[in-house]
Steps between C-alpha positions, in 0.01 A plus 500: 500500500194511328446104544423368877765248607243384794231426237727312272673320807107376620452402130835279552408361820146407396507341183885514374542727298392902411493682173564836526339695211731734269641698328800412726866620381805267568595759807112455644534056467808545707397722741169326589715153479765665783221491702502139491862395522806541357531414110749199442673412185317246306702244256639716267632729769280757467198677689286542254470212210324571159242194446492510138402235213743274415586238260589202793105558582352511158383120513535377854461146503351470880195711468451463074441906511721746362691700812344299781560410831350276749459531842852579696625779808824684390834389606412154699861428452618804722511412908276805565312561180379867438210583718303682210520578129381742309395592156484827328328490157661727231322327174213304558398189226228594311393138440347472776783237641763526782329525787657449768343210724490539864344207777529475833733214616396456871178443319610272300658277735187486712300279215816264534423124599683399794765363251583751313480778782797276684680505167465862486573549881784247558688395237807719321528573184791622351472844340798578270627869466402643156719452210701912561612392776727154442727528827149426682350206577184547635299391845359203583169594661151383493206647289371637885827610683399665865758704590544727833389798251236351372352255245683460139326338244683376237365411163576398130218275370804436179777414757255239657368363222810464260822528739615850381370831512514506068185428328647350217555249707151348496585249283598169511877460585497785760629497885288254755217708688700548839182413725407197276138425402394734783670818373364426196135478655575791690636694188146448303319539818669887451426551168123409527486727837658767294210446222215472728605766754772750372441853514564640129686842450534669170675780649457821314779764388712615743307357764675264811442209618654312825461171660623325773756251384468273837164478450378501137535268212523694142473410153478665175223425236647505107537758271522651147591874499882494505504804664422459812717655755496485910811641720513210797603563867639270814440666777638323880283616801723629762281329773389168432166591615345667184435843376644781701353895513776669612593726185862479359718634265445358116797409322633713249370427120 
């Protein structure tokens, strides 16, 4: 494989996430992500999930920008959440917008007051299951959940700060914040971390990017060019403990 796993797996382990430069083919994502884990369906039932523009983000009312997002992990609803995710660019904006925000959440957690790190730390939130999957109910977990396999962070700045994972529910007349006045602290508390201290990718054509889904918070600035295209990936490690370098078979395209 013309991309070393090791130096992409010390990229992972030291700051969270790795790009790994194209061109890169569909078969190529795949086979350097098998090296990680196993690929796991994602909402839709699928492996791989078209991120495209869409008119449900054209105005999003939580972060007044066309196609945002604010801080969140993927899946905080799920009991084991995927371990990484992963984002192949196929057609870049050329406005300059969505780029995808990255921070660090053990980081984060360390500029907590004592308050708000024992909110974070102690008290569970419910996390409902996204809307594809309506037999599902969700976990109730907190934002810092220390299992035997490690540390899961869970995060949706949204969730915290209006009750439900929808931004359009920023408005008056939406769900009560589930931690109360602290969740809502602890919900700006992300989005300024995210401002002051994200990592910014504008990832280029056919390029990859992966980040650790335990560990990192992501976000998406706004944007204007319609076309816009990234193929997203779950991927579960087969550990618990992290990257693996063991090679393995990719799946099939």
């Amino acid at each position: 494989m013309k991309h070393s796993f090791e130096a992409i797996a010390d990229k992972l382990g030291a700051e969270g996430y790795a790009v790994v430069a194209g061109p890169l083919t569909s078969g190529e994502v795949t086979a350097v992500l098998a090296e990680l884990g196993d690929l796991v369906p994602q909402t839709t039932g699928e492996l791989a999930y078209d991120i495209r523009a869409h008119a449900g983000f054209a105005h999003v009312r939580d972060t007044r920008s066309p196609h945002a997002l604010r801080p969140h992990t993927e899946a905080p609803g799920q009991d084991v959440p995927p371990r990484y995710l992963a984002l192949h660019c196929r057609v870049q904006a050329t406005c300059g917008g969505g780029q995808t925000l990255l921070a660090d959440a053990p980081r984060f957690l360390a500029t907590l007051d004592e308050d708000l790190h024992r909110l974070a730390h102690s008290h569970p939130v419910h996390w409902p299951s996204y809307q594809e999957h309506p037999g599902a109910t969700g976990v109730r977990k907190p934002v810092v959940d220390r299992t035997a396999a490690g540390t899961v962070i869970r995060m949706s700045s949204t969730l915290l700060a209006t009750g439900a994972y929808s931004e359009a529910l920023d408005e008056p007349g939406g769900a009560a914040p589930p931690l109360g006045p602290g969740g809502l602290a602890l919900a700006r508390r992300t989005v300024d971390f995210m401002g002051t201290h994200g990592t910014s990718v504008l990832l280029p054509e056919d390029a990859l990017l992966i980040w650790d889904n335990h560990r990192m918070f992501h976000a998406r600035t706004g944007f204007s060019d319609t076309r816009r295209r990234l193929t997203r990936y779950w991927i579960a490690d087969r550990t618990g403990t992290g990257p693996r370098t063991g090679r393995a078979h990719p799946p099939q395209d």
